[in-house]
RODO-2510 file (C-alpha; in nm, 4 decimals, decimal comma):
residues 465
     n   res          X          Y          Z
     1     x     9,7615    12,8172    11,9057
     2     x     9,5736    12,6862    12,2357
     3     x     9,8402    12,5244    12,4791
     4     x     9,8548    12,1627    12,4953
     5     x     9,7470    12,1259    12,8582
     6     x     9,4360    12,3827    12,7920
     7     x     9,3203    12,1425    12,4951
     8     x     9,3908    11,8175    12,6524
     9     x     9,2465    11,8844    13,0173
    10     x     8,8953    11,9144    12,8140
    11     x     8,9761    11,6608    12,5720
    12     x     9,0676    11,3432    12,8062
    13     x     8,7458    11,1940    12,8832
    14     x     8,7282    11,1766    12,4729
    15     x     9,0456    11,0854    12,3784
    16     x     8,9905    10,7907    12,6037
    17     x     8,6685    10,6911    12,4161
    18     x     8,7867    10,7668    12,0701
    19     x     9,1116    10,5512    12,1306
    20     x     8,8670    10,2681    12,2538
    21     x     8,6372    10,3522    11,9712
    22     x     8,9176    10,2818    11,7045
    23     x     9,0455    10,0108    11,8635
    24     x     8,6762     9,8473    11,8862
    25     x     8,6255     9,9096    11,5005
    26     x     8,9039     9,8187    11,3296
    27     x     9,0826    10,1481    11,3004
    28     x     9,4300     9,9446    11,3760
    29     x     9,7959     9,8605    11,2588
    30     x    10,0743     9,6982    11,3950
    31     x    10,3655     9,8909    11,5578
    32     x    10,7063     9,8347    11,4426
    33     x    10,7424     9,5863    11,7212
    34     x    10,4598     9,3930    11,6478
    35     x    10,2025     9,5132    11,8990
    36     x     9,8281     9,5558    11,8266
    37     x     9,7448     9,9347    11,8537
    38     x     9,5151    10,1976    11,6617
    39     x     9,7086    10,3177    11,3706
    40     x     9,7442    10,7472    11,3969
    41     x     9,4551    10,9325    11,4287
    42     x     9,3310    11,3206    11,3963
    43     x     9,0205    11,3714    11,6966
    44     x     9,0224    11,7014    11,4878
    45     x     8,8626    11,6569    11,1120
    46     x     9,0646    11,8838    10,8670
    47     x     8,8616    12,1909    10,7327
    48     x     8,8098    12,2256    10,3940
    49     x     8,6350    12,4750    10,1609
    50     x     8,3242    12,3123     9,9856
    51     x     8,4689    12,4813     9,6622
    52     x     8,7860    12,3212     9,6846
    53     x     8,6613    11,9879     9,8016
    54     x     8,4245    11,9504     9,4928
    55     x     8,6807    12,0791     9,2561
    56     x     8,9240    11,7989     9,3985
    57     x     8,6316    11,5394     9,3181
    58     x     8,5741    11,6448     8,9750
    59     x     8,9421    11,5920     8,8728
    60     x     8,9280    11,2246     8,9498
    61     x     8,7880    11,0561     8,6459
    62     x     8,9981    11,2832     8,4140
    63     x     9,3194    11,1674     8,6037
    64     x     9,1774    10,7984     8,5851
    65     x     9,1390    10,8302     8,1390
    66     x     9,4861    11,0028     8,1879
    67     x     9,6458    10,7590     8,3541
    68     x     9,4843    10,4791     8,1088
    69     x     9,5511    10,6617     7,8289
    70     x     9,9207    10,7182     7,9081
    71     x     9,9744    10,3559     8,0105
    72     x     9,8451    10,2276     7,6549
    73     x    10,1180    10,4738     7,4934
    74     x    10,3955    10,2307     7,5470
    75     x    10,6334    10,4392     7,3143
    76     x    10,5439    10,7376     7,4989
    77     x    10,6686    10,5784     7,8534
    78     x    10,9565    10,4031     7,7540
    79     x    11,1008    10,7437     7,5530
    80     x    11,0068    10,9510     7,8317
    81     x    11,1729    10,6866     8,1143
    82     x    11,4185    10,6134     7,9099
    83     x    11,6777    10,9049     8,0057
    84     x    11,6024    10,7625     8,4187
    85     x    11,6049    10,4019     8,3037
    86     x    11,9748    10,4874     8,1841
    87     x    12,1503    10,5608     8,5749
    88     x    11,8561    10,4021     8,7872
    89     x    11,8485    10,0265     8,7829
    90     x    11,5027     9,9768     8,9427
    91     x    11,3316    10,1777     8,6478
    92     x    11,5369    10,0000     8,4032
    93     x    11,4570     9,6615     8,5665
    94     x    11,0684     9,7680     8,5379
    95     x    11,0930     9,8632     8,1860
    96     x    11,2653     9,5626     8,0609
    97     x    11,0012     9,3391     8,2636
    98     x    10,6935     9,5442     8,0410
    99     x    10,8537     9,4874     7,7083
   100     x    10,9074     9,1274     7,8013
   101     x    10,5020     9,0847     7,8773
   102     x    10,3253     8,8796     7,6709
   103     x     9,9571     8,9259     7,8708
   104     x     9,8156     9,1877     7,6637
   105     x     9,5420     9,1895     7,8580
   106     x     9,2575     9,3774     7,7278
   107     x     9,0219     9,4601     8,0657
   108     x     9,2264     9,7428     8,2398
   109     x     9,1034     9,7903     8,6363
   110     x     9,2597    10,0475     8,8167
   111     x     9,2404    10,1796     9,1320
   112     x     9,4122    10,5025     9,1465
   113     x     9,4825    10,7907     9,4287
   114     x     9,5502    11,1624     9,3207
   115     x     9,7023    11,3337     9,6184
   116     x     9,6946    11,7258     9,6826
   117     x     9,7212    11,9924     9,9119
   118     x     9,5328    12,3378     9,9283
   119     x     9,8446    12,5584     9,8255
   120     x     9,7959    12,9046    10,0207
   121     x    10,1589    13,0826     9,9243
   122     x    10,0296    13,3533    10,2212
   123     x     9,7585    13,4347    10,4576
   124     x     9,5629    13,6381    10,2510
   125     x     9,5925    13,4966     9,9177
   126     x     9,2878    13,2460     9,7946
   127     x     9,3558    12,9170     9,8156
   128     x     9,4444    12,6330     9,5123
   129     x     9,4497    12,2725     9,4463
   130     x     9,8129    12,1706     9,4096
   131     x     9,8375    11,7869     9,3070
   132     x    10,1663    11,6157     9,4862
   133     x    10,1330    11,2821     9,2467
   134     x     9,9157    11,0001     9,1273
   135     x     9,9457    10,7095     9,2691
   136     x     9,8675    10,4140     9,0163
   137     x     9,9926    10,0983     9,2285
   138     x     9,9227    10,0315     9,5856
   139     x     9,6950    10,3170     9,6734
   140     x     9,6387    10,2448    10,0305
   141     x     9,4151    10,3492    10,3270
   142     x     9,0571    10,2829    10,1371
   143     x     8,9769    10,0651    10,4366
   144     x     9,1049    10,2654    10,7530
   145     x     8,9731    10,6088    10,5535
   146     x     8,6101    10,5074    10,5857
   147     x     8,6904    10,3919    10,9965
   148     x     8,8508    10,7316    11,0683
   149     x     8,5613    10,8900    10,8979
   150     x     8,3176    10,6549    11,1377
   151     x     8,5118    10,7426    11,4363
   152     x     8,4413    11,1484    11,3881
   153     x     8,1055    11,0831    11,2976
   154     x     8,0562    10,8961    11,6133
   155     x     8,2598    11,2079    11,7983
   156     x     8,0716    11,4836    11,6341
   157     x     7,7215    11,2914    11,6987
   158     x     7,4670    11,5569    11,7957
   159     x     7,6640    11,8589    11,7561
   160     x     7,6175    12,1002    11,4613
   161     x     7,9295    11,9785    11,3095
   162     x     7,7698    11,6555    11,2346
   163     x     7,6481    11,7437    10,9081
   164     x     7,9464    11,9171    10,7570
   165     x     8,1393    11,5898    10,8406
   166     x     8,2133    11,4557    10,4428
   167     x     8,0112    11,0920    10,4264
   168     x     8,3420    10,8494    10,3179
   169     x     8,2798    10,5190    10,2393
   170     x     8,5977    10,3549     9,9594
   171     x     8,6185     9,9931     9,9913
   172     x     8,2421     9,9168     9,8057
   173     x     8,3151    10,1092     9,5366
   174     x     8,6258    10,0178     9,4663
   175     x     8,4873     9,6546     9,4897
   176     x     8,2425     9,7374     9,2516
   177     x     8,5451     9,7891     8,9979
   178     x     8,6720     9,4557     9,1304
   179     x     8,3528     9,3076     9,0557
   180     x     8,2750     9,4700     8,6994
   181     x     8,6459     9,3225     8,5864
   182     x     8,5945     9,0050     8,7301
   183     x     8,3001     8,9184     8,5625
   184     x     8,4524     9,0178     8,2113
   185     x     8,7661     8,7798     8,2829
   186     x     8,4641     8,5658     8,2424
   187     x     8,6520     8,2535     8,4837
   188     x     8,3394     8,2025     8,7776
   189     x     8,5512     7,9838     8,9899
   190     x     8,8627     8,2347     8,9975
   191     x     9,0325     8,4320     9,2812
   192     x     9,1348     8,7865     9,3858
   193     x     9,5171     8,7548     9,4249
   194     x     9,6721     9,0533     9,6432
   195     x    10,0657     9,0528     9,6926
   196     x    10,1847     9,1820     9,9710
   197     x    10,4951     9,2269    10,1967
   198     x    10,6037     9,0032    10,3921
   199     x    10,5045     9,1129    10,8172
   200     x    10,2567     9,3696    10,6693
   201     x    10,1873     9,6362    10,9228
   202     x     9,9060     9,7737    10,7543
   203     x     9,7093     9,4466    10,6963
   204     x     9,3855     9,5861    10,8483
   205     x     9,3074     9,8673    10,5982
   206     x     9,4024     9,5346    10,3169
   207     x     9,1342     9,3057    10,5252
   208     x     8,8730     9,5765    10,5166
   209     x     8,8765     9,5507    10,1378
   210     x     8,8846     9,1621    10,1402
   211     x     8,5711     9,2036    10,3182
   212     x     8,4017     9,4384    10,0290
   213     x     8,5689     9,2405     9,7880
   214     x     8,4195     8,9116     9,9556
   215     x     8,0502     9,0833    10,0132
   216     x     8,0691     9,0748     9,6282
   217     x     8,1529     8,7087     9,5854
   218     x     8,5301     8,7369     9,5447
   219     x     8,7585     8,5433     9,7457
   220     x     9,1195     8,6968     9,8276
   221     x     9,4275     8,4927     9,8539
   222     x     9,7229     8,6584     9,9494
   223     x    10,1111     8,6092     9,8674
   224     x    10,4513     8,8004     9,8544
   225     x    10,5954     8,7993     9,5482
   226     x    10,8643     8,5506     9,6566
   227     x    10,5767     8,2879     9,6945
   228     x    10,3885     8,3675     9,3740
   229     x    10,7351     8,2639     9,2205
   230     x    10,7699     7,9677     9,4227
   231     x    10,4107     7,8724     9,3697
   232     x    10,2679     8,0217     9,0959
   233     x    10,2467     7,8704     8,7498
   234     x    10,1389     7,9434     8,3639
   235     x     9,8515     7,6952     8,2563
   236     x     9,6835     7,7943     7,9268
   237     x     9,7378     8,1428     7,9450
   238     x     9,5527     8,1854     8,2879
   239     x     9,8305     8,2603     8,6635
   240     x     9,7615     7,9714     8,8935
   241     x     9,8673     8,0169     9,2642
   242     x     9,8535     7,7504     9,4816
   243     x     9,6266     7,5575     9,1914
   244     x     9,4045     7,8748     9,1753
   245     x     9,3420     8,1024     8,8946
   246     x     9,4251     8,4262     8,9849
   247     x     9,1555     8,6627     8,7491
   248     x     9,2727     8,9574     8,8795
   249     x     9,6174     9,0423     9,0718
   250     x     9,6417     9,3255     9,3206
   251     x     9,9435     9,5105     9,3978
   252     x     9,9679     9,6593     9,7454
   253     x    10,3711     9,5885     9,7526
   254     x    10,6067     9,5988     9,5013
   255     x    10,6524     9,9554     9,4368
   256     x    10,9718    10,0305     9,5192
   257     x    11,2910     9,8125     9,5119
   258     x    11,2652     9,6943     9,8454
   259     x    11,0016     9,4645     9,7691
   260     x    11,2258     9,3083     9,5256
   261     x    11,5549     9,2138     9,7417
   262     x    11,5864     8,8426     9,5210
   263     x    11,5647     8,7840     9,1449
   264     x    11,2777     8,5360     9,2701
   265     x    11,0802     8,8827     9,2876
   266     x    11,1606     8,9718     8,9791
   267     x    11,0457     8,6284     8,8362
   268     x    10,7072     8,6637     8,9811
   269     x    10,6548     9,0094     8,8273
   270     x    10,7112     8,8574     8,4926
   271     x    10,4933     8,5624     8,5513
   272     x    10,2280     8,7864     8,6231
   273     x    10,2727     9,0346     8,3088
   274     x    10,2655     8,7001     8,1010
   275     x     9,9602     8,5620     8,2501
   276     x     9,6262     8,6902     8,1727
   277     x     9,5276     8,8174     8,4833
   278     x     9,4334     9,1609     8,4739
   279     x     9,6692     9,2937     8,6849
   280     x     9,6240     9,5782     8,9014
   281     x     9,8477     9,7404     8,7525
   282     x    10,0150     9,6250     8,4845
   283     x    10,3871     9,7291     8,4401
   284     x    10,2957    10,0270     8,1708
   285     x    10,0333    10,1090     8,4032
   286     x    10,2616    10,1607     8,7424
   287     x    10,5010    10,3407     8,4991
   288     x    10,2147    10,5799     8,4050
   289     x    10,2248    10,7152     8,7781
   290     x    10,6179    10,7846     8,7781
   291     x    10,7652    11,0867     8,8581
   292     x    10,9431    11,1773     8,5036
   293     x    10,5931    11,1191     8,3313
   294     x    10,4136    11,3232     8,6143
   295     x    10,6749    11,5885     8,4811
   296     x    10,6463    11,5622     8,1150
   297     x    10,2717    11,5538     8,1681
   298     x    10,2891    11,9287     8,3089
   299     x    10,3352    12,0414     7,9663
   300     x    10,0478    12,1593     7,8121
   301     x    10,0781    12,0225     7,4636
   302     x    10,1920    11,6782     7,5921
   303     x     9,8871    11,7168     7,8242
   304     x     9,6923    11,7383     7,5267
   305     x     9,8107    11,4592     7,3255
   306     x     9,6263    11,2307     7,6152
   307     x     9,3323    11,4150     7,7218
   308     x     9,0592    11,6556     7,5170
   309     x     9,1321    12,0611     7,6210
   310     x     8,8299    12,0530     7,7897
   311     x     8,9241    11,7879     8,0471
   312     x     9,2811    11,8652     8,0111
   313     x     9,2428    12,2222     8,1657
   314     x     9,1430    12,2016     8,5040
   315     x     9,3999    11,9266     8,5385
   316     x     9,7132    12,1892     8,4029
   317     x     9,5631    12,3628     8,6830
   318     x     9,6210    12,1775     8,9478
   319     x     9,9693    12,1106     8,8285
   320     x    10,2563    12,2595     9,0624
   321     x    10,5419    12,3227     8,8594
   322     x    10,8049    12,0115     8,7939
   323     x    11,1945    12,0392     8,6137
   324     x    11,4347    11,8300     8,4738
   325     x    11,7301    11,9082     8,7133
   326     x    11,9347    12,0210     8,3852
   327     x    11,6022    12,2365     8,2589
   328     x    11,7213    12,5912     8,2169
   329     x    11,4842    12,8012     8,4361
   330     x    11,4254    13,1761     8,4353
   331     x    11,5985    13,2927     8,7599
   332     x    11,5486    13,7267     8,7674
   333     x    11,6311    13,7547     8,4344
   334     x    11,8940    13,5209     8,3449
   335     x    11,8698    13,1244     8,2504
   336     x    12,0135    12,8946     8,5020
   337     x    11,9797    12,4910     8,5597
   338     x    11,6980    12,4049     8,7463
   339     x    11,9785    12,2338     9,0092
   340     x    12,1545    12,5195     9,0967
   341     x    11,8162    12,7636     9,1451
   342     x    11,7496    12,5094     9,4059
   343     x    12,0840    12,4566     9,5161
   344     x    12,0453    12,8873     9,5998
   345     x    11,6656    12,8462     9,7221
   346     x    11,5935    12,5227     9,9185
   347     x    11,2779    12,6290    10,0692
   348     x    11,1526    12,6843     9,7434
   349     x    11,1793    12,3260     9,5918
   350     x    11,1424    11,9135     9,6747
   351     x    11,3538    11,6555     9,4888
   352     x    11,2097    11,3788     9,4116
   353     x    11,3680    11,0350     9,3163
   354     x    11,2008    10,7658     9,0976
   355     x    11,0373    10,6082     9,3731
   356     x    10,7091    10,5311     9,5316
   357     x    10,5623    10,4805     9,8827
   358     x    10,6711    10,7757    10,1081
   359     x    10,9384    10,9091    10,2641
   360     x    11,1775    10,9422     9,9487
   361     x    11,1762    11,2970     9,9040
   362     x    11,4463    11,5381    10,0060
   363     x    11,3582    11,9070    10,1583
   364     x    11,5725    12,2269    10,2528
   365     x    11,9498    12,1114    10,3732
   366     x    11,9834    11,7333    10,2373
   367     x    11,8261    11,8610     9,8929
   368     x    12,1402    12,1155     9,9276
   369     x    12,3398    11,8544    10,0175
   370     x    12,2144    11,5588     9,7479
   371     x    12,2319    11,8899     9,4464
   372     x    12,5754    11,9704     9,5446
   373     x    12,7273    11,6086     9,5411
   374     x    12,5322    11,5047     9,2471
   375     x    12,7020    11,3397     8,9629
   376     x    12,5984    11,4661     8,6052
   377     x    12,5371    11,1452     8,5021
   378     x    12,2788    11,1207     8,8136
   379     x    12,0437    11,4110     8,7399
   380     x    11,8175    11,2531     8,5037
   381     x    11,6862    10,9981     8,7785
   382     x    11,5341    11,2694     8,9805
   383     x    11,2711    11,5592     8,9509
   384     x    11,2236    11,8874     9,0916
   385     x    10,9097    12,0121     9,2120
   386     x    10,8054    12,3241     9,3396
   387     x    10,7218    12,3347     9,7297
   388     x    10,3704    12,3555     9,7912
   389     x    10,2440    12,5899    10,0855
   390     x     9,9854    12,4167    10,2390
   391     x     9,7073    12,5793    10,4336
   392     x     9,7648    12,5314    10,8433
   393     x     9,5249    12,4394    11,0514
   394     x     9,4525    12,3508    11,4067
   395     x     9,4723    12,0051    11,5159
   396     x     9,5328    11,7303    11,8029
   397     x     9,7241    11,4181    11,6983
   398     x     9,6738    11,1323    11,8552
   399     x     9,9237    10,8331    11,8491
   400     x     9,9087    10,5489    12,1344
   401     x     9,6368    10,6745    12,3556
   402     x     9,8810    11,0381    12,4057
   403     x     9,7293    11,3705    12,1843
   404     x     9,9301    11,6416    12,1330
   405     x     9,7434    12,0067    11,9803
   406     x     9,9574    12,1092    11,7244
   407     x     9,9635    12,3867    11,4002
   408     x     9,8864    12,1277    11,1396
   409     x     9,8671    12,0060    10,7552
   410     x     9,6673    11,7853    10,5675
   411     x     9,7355    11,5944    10,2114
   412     x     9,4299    11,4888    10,0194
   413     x     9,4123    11,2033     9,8393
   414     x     9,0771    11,1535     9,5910
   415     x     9,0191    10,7116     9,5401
   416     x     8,9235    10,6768     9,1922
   417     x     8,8038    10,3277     9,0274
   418     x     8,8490    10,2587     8,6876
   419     x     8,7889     9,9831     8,4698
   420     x     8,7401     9,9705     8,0574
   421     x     8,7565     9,7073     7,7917
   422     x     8,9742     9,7594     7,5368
   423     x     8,8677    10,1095     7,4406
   424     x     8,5711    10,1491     7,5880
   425     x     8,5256    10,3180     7,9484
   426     x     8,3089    10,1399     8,1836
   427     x     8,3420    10,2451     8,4814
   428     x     8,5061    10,5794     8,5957
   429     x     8,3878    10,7004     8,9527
   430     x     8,5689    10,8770     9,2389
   431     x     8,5658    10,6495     9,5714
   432     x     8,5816    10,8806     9,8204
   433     x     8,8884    11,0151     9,9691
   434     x     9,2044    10,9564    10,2719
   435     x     9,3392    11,2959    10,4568
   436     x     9,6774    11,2262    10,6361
   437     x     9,7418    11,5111    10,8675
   438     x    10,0691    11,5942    11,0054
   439     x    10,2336    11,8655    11,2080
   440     x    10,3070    12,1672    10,9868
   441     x    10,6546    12,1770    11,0182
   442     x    10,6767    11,7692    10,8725
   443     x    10,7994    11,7499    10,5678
   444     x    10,7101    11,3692    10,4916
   445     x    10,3434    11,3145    10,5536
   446     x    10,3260    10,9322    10,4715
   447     x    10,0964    10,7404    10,7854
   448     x    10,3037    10,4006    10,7560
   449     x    10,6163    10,5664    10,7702
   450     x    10,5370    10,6893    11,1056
   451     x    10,5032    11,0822    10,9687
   452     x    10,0698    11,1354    10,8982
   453     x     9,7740    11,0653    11,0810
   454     x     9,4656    10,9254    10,9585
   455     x     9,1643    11,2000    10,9227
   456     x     8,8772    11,3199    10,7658
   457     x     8,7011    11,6357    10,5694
   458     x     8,5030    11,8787    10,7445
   459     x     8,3099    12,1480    10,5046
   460     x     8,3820    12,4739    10,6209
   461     x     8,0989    12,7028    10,6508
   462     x     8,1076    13,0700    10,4936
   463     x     8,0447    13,2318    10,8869
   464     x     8,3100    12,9996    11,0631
   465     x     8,5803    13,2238    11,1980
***
């Protein structure tokens, strides 16, 4: 590792330019006070091996039919939640909401996000795709991914690294989704309605799409959920906000049950699942990304029940391995609960609560901690997952105009855009991709919780040292 000073001293003159650069082009967020700034950036792109990268790719549109597929299997979700839904109220809350809809919507959009990292358990062993989740609600960072990759193309202009820099471009494809759905909902004079949280800090990577979205011909109107309930209403079928018909709702917020702190939130949730909108996602569909499924989905024959064997093996592939905490494992030999292997090997394993967004997760001594003091009754809201070993590489972070050169990771995350009709697929594409880089040593990775920073691919070449 090159010392800080060393790095920065030739560095300064650019960090200076790419700060102004991101700052100039809408590579921005709000700080927890409420300042203007650039959100988190790498000046280093993350390397990546060209086989890896294109075996990444090719995994999106079978995770998009898997995730449709699984979502349509209402019987499947609500036996497999069911066991969570029991001790944590948020799932339960969900699943009663999604029996209650009376939409039945039969376009299905989806913009999904399949995260990974390039597992490398030591130095010398070739690396794998590991796949932390799928995210099937609120998959951010479209936007800001495409101005991070602008801002190292504009860096690397000139220099032979220029053309190993991965092109990254979301928000029109994704649109193109938008647009494909919108014109089946078959309403001309309709909106795009996006709920949001309240004082969202990541509004510019949400405006960004707006702007794709509106290059199309779609308008955006945006709400919380708390005014969608105080302004929204049923009229033949159809969600009217504000007097608007909403032909497609898009969730970046309510994930997780902070977005839903009054029963008003709850009420707006339902009004949407009754409406025809074609929301994005539906209730089934968000419960499709959840950790117990993601679990139960590891299994090969379950794995099969949603997806042919030919699409269904390189995606068993990229599985790591997930438990019930009461799973008996093999441990040398003899069988032991899942719980108490981790309990005696904390490095080896994450827990993972029913919850999305970031920053949920518990590593090494509080996964000791939460295992140990852990009801019975609790255990069936969480998962274990094995800890993935990401590849480290060099990289300087930079976060308010100040860099620091640090051994780093990067997570992965492939876009993918989905939409069908009824059965039929009509669009399935990948949409490019988000990196969030972090300092090795970081367990959490997630940008708006203060952990990642924003980056992009570079293709290794076979003669880089």
């Amino acid at each position: 590792m090159f010392p800080d000073g060393d790095i920065l001293e030739g560095l300064r003159a650019r960090l200076d330019e790419a700060a102004d650069y991101a700052l100039l082009n809408g590579l921005l967020k709000y700080t927890p006070q409420g300042r203007l700034n650039h959100a988190p950036f790498a000046l280093t792109p993350c390397p990546i091996d060209p086989a890896c990268q294109h075996r990444m790719e090719a995994l999106t549109a079978s995770f998009n039919r898997l995730a449709h597929a699984v979502a349509r299997d209402r019987a499947f979700l609500e036996d497999t939640l069911a066991p969570a839904a029991a001790v944590d109220d948020f799932t339960a809350r969900l699943l009663k909401l999604a029996r209650s809809g009376a939409g039945n919507q039969p376009i299905h959009l989806a913009i999904t996000r399949s995260d990974y990292f390039i597992h490398q358990p030591a130095p010398e062993a070739p690396p794998q795709i590991r796949q932390v989740e799928l995210n099937t609600i609120a998959a951010s960072y479209p936007g800001l991914a495409e101005r991070v990759y602008r801002l190292h193309r504009f860096l690397l202009q000139d220099t032979p690294l220029e053309r190993r820099l991965l092109a990254n471009d979301p928000p029109p494809v994704i649109a193109e989704a938008f647009a494909e759905a919108f014109a089946r909902y078959g309403h001309p004079g309709a909106r795009v309605l996006m709920v949001v949280q309240p004082g969202e800090s990541n509004v510019f990577d949400q405006r960004l799409q707006e702007i794709a979205l509106r290059e199309r011909g779609l308008i955006t109107r945006r709400a919380s959920l708390e005014e969608i309930a105080r302004q929204g209403t049923l009229k033949e079928g159809h969600l009217l906000v504000r007097g608007e018909v909403a032909a497609i709702t898009y969730f970046r917020a309510a994930y997780g049950p902070e977005d839903f702190q009054s029963e008003d939130a709850f009420k707006a949730r339902a009004l949407i699942e009754a409406s025809s909108t074609i929301a994005v996602p539906s209730l089934y569909a968000q419960l499709a990304g959840a950790k117990k499924v993601q679990k139960v989905l590891t299994e090969p024959r379950t794995l099969r029940r949603f997806l042919p064997s030919g699409q269904a093996a390189p995606v068993e592939a990229c599985f790591a391995a997930l438990y019930d905490l009461d799973e008996e494992v093999d441990a040398g030999g003899r069988r032991v609960a899942a719980w108490r292997l981790a309990i005696d090997n904390t490095a080896g394993f994450v827990l993972k609560p029913q919850r999305e967004g970031g920053g949920n997760n518990y590593f090494d001594d509080e996964l000791r901690r939460m295992l140990t003091g852990m009801t019975p009754d609790a255990r069936p809201a969480y998962v274990l997952m094995e800890r993935i070993r990401p590849a480290p590489h060099q990289a300087v972070l930079v976060r308010e105009r100040e860099a620091r050169a640090v051994p780093a990771v990067s997570e992965i995350g492939r876009f993918g855009a989905y939409v069908a009709d009824g059965e039929r697929e009509v669009i399935n594409r990948d949409a490019g991709y988000l990196v969030r880089t972090k300092e090795r040593d970081t367990p959490e990775g997630g940008v708006s919780a203060g952990f990642g920073y924003l980056d992009s691919l570079l293709l290794t070449d076979p003669g880089d040292p």
